[in-house]
mmCIF file of the N, C-alpha and C atoms, coordinates in Angstrom:
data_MODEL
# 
_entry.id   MODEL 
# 
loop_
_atom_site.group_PDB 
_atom_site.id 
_atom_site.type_symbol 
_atom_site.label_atom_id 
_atom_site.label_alt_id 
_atom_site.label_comp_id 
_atom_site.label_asym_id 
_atom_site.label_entity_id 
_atom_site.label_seq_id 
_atom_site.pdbx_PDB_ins_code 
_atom_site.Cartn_x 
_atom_site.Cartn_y 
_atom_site.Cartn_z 
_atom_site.occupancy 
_atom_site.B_iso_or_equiv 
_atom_site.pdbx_formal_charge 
_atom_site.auth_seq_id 
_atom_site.auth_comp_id 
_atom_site.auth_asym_id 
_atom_site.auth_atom_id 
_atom_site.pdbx_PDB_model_num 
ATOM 1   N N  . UNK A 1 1  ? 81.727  113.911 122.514 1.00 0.00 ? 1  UNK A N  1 
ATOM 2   C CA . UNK A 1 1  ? 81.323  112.525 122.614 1.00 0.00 ? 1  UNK A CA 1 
ATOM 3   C C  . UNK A 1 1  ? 82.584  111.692 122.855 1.00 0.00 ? 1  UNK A C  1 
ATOM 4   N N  . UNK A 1 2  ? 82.158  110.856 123.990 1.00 0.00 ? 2  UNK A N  1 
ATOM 5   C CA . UNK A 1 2  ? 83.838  109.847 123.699 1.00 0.00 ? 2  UNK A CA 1 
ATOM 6   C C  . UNK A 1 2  ? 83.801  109.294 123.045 1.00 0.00 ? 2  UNK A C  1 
ATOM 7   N N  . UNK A 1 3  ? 85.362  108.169 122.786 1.00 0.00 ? 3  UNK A N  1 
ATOM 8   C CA . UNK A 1 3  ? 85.728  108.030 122.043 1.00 0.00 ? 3  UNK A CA 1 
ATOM 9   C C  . UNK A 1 3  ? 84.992  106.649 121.620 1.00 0.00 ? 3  UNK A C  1 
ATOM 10  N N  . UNK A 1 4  ? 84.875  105.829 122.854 1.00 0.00 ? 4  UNK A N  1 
ATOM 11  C CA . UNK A 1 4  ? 84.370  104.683 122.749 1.00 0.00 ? 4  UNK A CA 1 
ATOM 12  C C  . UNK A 1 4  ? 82.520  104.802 121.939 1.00 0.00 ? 4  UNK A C  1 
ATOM 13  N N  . UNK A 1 5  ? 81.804  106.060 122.105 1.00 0.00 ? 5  UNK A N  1 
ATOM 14  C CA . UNK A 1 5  ? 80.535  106.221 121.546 1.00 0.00 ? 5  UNK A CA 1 
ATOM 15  C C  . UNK A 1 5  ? 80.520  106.684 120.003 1.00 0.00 ? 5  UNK A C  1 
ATOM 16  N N  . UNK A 1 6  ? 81.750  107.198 119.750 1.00 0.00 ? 6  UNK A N  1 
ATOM 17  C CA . UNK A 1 6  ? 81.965  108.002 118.694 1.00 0.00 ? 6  UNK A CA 1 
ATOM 18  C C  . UNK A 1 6  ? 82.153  106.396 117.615 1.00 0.00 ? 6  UNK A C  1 
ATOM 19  N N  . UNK A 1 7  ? 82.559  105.606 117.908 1.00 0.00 ? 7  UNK A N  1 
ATOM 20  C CA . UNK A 1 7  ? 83.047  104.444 116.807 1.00 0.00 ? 7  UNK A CA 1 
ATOM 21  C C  . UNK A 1 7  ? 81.987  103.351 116.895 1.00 0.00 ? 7  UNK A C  1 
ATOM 22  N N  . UNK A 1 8  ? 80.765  103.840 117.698 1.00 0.00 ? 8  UNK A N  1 
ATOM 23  C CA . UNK A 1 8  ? 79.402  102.367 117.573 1.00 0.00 ? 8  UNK A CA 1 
ATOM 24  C C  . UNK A 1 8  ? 79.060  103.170 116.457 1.00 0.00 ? 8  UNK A C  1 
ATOM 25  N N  . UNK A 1 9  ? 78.112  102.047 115.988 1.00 0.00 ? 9  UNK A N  1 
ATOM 26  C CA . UNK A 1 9  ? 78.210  102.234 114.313 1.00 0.00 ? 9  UNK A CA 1 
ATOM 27  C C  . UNK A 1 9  ? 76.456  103.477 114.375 1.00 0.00 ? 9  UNK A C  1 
ATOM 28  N N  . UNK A 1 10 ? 75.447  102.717 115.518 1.00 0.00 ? 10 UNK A N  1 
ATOM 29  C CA . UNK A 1 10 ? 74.651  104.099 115.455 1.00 0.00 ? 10 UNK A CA 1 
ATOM 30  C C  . UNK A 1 10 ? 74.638  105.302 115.811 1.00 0.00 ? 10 UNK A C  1 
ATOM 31  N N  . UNK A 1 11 ? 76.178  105.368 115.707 1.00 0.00 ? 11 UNK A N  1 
ATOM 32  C CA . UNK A 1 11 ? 76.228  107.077 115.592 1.00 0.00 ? 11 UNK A CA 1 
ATOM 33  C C  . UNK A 1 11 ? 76.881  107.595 114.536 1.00 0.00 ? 11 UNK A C  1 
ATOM 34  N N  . UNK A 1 12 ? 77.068  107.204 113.584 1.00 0.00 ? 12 UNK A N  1 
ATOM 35  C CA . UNK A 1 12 ? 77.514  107.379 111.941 1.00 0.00 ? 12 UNK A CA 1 
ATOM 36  C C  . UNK A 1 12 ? 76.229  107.754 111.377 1.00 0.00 ? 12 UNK A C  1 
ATOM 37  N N  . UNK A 1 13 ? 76.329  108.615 110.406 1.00 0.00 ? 13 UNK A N  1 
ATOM 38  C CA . UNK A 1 13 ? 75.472  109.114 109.924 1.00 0.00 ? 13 UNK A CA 1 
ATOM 39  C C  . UNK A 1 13 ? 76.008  109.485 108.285 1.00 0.00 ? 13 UNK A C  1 
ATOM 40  N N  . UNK A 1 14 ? 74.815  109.095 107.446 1.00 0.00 ? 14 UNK A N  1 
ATOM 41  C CA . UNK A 1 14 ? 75.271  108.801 106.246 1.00 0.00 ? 14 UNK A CA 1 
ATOM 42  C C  . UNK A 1 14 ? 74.846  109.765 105.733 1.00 0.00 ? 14 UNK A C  1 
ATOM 43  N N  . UNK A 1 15 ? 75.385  111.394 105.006 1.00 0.00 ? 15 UNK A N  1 
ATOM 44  C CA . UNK A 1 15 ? 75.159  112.609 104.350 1.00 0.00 ? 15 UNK A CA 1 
ATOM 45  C C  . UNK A 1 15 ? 75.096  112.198 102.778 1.00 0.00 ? 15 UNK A C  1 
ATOM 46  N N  . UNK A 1 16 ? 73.984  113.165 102.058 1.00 0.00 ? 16 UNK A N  1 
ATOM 47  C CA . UNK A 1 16 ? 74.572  112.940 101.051 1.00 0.00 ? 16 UNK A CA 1 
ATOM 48  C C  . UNK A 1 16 ? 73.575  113.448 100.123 1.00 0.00 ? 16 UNK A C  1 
ATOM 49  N N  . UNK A 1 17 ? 73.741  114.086 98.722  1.00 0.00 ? 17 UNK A N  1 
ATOM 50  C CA . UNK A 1 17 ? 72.877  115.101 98.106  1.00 0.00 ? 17 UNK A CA 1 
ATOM 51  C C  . UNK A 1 17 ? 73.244  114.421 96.846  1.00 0.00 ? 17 UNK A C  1 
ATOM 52  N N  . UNK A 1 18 ? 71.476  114.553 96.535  1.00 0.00 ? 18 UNK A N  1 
ATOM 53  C CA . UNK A 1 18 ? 70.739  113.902 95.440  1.00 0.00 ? 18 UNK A CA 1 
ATOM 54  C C  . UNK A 1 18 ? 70.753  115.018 94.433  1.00 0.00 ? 18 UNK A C  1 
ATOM 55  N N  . UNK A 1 19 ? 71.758  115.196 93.086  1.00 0.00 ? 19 UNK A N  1 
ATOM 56  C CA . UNK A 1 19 ? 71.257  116.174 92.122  1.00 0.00 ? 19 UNK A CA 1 
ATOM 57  C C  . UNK A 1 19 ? 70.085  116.631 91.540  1.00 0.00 ? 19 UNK A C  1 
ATOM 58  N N  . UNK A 1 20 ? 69.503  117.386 91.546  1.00 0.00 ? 20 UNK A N  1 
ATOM 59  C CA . UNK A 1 20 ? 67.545  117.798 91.100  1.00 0.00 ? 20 UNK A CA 1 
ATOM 60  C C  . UNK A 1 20 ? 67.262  116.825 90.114  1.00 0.00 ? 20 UNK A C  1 
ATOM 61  N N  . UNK A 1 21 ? 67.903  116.462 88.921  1.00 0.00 ? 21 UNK A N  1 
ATOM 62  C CA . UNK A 1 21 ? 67.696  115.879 87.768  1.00 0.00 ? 21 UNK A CA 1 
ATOM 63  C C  . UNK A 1 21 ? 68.173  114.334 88.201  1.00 0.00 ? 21 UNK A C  1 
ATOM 64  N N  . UNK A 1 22 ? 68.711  113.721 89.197  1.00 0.00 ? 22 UNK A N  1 
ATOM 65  C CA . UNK A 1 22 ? 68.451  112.076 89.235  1.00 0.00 ? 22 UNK A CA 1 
ATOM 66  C C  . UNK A 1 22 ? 67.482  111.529 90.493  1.00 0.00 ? 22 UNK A C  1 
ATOM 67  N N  . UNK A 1 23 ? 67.055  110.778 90.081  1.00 0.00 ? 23 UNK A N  1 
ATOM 68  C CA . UNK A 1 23 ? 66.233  110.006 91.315  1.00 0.00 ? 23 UNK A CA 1 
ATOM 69  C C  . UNK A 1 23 ? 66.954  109.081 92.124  1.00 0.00 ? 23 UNK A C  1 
ATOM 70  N N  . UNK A 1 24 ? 66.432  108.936 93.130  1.00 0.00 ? 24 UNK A N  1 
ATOM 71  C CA . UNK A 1 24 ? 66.725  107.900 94.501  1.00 0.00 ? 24 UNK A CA 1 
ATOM 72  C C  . UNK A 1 24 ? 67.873  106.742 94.184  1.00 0.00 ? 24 UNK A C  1 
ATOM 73  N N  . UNK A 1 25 ? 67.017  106.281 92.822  1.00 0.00 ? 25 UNK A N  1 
ATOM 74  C CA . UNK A 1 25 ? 67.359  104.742 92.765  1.00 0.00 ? 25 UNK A CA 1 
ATOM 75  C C  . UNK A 1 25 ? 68.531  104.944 91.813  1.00 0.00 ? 25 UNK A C  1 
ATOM 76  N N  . UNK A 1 26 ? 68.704  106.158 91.228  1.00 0.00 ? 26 UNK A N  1 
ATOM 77  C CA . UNK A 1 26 ? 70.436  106.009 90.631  1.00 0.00 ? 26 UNK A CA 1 
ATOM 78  C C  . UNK A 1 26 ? 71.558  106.679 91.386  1.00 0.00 ? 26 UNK A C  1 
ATOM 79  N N  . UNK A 1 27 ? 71.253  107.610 92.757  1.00 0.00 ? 27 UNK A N  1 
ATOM 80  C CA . UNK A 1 27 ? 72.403  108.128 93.631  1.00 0.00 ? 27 UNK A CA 1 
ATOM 81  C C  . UNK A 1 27 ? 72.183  106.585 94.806  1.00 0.00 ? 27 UNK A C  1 
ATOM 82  N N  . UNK A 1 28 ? 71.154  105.894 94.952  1.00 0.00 ? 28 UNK A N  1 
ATOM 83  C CA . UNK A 1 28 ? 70.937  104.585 95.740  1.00 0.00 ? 28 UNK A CA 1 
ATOM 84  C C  . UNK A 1 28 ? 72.286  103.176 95.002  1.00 0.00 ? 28 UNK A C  1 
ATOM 85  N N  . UNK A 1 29 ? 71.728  103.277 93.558  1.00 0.00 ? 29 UNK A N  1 
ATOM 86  C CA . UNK A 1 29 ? 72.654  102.265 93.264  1.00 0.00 ? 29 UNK A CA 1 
ATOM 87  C C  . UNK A 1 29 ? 74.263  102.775 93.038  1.00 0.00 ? 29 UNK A C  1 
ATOM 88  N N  . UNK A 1 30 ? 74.599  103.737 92.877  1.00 0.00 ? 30 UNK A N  1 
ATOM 89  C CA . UNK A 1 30 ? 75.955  103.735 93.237  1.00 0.00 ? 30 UNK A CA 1 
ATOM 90  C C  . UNK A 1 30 ? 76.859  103.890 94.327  1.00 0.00 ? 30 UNK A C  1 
ATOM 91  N N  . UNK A 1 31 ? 75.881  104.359 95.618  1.00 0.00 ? 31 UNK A N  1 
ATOM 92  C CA . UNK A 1 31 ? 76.063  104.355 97.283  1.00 0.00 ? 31 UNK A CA 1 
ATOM 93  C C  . UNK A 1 31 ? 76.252  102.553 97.614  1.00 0.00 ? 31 UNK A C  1 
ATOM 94  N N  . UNK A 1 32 ? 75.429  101.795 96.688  1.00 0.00 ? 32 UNK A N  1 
ATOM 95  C CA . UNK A 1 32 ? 75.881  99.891  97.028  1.00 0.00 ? 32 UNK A CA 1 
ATOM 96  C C  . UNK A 1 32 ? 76.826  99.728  96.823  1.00 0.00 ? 32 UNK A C  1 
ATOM 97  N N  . UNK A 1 33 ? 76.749  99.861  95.174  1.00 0.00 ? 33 UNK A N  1 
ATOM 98  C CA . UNK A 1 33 ? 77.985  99.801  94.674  1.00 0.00 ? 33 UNK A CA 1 
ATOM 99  C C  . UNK A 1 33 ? 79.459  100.035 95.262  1.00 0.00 ? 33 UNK A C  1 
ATOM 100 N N  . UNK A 1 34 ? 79.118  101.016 95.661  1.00 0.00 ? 34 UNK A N  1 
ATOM 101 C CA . UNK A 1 34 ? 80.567  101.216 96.407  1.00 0.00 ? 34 UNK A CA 1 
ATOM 102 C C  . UNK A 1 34 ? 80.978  100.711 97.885  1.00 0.00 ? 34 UNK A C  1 
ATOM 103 N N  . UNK A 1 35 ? 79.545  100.585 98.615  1.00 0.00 ? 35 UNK A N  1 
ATOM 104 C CA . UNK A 1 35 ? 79.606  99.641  99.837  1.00 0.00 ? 35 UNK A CA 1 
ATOM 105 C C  . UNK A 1 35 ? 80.214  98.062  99.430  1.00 0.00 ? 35 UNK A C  1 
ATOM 106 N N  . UNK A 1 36 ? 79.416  97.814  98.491  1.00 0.00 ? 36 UNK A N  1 
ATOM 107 C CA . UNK A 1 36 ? 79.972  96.167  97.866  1.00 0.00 ? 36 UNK A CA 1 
ATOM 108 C C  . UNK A 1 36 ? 81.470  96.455  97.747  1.00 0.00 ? 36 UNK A C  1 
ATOM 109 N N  . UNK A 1 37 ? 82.340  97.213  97.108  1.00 0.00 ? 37 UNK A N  1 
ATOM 110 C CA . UNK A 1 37 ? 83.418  97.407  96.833  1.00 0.00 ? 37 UNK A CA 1 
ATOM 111 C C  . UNK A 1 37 ? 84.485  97.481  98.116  1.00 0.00 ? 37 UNK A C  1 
ATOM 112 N N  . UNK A 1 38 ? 83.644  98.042  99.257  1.00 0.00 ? 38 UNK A N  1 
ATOM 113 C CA . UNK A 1 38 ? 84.151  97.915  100.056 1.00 0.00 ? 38 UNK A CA 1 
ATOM 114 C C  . UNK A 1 38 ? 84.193  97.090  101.537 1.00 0.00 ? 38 UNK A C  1 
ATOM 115 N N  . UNK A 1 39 ? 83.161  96.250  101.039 1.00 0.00 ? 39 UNK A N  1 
ATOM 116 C CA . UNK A 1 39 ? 83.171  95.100  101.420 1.00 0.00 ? 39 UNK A CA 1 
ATOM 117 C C  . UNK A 1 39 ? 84.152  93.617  101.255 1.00 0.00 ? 39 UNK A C  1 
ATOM 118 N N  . UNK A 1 40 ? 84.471  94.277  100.271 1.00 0.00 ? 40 UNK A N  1 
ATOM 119 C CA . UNK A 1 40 ? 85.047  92.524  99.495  1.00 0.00 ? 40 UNK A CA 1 
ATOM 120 C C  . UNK A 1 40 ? 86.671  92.916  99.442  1.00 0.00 ? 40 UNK A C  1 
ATOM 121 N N  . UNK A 1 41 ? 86.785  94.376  100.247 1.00 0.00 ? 41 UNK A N  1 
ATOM 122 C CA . UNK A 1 41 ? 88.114  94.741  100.594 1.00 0.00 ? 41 UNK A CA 1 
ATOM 123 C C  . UNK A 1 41 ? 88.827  95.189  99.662  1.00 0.00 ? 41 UNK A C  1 
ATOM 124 N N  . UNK A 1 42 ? 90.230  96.365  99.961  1.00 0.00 ? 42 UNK A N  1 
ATOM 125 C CA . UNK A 1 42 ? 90.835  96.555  99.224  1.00 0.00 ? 42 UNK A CA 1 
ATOM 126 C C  . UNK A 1 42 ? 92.211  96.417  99.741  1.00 0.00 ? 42 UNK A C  1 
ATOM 127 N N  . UNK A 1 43 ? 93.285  96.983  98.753  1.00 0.00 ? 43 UNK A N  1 
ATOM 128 C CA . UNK A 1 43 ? 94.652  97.226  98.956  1.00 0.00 ? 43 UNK A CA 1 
ATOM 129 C C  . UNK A 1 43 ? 95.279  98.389  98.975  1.00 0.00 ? 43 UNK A C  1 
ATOM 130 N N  . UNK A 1 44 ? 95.645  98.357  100.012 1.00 0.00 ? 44 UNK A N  1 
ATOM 131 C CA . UNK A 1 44 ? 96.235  99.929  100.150 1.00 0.00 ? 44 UNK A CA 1 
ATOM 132 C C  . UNK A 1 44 ? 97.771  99.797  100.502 1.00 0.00 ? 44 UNK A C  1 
ATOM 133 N N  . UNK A 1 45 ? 98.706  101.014 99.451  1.00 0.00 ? 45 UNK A N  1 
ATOM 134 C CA . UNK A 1 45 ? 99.948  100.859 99.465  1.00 0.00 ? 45 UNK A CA 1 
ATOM 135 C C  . UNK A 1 45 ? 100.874 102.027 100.856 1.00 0.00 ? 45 UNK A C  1 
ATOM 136 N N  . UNK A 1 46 ? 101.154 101.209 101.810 1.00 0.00 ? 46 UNK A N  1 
ATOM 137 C CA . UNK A 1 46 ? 101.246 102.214 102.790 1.00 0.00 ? 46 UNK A CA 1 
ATOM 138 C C  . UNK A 1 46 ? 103.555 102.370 102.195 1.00 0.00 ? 46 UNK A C  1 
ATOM 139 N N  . UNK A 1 47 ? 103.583 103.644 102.697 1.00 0.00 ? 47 UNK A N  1 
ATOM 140 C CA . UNK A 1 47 ? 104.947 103.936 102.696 1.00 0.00 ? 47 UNK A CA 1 
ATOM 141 C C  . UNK A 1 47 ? 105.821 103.826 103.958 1.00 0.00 ? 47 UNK A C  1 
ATOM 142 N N  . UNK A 1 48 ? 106.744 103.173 104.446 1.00 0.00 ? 48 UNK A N  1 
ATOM 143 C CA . UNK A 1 48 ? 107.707 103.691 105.653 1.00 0.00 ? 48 UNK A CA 1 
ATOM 144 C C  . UNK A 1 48 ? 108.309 104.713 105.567 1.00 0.00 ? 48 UNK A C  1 
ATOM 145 N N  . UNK A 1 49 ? 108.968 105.332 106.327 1.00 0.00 ? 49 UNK A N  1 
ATOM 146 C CA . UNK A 1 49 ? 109.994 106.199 106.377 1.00 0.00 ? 49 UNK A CA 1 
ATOM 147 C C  . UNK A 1 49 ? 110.341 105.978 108.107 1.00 0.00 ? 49 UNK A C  1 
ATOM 148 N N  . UNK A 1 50 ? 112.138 106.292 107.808 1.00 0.00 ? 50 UNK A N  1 
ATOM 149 C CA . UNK A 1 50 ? 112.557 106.373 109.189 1.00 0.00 ? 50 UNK A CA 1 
ATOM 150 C C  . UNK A 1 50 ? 113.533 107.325 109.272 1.00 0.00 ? 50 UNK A C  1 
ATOM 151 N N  . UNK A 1 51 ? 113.129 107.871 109.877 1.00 0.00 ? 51 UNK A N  1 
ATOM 152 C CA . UNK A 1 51 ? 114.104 109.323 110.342 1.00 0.00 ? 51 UNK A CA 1 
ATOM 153 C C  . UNK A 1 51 ? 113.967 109.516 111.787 1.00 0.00 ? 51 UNK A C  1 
ATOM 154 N N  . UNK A 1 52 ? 115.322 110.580 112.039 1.00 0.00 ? 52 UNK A N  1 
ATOM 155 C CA . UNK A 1 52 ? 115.549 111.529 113.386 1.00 0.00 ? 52 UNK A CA 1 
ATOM 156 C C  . UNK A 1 52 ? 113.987 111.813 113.509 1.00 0.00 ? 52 UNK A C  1 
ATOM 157 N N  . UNK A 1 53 ? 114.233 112.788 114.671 1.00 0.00 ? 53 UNK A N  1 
ATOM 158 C CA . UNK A 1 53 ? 113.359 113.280 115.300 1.00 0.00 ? 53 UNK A CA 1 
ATOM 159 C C  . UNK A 1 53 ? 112.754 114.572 115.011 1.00 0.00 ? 53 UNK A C  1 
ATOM 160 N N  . UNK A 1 54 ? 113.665 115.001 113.993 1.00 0.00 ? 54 UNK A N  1 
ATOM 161 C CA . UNK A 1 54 ? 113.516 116.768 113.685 1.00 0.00 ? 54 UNK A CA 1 
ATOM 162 C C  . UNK A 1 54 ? 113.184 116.640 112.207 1.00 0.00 ? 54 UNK A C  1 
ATOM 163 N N  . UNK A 1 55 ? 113.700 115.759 111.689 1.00 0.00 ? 55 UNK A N  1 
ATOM 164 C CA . UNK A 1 55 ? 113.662 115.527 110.565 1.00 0.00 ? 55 UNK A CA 1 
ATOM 165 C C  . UNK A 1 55 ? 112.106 114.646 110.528 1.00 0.00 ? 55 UNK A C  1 
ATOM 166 N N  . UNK A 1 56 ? 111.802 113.824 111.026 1.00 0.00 ? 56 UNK A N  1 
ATOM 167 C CA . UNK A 1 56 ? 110.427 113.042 111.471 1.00 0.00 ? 56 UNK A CA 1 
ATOM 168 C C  . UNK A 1 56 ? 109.023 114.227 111.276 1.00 0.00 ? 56 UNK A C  1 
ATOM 169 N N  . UNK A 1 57 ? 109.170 115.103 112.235 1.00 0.00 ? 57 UNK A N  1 
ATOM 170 C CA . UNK A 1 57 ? 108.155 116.235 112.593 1.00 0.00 ? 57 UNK A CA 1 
ATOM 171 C C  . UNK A 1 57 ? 108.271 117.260 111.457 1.00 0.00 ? 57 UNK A C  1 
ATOM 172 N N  . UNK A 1 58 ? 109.189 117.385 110.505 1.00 0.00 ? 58 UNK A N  1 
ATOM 173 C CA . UNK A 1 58 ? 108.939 117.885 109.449 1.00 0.00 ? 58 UNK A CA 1 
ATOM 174 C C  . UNK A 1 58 ? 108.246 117.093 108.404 1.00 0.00 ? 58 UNK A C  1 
ATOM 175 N N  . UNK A 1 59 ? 108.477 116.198 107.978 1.00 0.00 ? 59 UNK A N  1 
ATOM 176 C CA . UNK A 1 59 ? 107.864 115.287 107.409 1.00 0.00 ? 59 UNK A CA 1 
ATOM 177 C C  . UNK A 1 59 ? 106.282 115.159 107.594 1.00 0.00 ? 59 UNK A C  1 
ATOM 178 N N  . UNK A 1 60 ? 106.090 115.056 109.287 1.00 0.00 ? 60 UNK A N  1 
ATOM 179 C CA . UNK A 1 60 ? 104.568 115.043 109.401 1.00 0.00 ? 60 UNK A CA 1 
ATOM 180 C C  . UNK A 1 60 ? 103.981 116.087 109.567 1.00 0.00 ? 60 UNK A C  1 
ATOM 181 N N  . UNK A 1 61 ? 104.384 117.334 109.024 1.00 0.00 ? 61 UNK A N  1 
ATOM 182 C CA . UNK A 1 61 ? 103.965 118.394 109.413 1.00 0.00 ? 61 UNK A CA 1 
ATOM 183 C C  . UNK A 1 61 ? 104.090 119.510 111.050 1.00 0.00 ? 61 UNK A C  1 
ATOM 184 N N  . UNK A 1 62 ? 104.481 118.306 111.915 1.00 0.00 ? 62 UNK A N  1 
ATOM 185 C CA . UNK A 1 62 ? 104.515 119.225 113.134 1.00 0.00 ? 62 UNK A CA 1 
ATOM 186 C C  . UNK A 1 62 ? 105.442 120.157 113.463 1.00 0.00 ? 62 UNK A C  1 
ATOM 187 N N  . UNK A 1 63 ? 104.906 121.182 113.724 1.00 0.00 ? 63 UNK A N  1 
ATOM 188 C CA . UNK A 1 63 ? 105.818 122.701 114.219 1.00 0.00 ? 63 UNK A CA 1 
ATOM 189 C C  . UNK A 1 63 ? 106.288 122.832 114.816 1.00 0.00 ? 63 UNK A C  1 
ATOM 190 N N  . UNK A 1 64 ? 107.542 123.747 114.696 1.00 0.00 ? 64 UNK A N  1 
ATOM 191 C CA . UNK A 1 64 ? 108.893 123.758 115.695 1.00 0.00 ? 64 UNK A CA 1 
ATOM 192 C C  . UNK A 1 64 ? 108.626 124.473 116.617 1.00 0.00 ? 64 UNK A C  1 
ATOM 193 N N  . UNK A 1 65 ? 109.359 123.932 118.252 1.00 0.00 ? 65 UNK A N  1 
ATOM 194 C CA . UNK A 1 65 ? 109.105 125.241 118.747 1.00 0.00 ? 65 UNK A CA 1 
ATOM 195 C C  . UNK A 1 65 ? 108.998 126.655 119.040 1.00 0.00 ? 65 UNK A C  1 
ATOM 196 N N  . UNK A 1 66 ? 109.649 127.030 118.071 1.00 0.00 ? 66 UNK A N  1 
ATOM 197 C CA . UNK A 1 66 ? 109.925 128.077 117.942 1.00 0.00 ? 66 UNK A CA 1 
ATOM 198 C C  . UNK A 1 66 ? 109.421 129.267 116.305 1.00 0.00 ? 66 UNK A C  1 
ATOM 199 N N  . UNK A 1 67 ? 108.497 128.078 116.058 1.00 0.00 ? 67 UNK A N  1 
ATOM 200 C CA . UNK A 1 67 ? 107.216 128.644 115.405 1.00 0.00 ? 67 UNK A CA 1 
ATOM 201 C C  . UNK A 1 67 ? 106.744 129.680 115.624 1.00 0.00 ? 67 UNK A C  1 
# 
């Protein structure tokens, strides 16, 4: 799928398993709950780093050539 179809919102699809012993309306109210939460926004603590180039790709995981 491209990329541009992949990010409209009717193609998200919401998974998700109900334990035998609760009903609808208590795996329902904490699926809001957490939509509300993430609605009203959060804060997220991002890190910099600045490095070389060799030193960079270790950091993010990418493999040497000679892997």
């Amino acid at each position: 799928m491209p990329q541009v179809l992949r990010q409209k919102l009717k193609n998200h699809f919401l998974l998700g398993f109900i334990p035998f012993a609760a009903t609808c309306d208590d795996v329902l109210k904490l699926l809001i709950s957490d939509i509300k939460e993430l609605e009203s926004g959060f804060e997220m603590d991002l890190g910099d780093i600045t490095s070389d180039l060799p030193d960079g790709n270790e950091q993010a995981g990418v493999k040497n050539h000679n892997a």
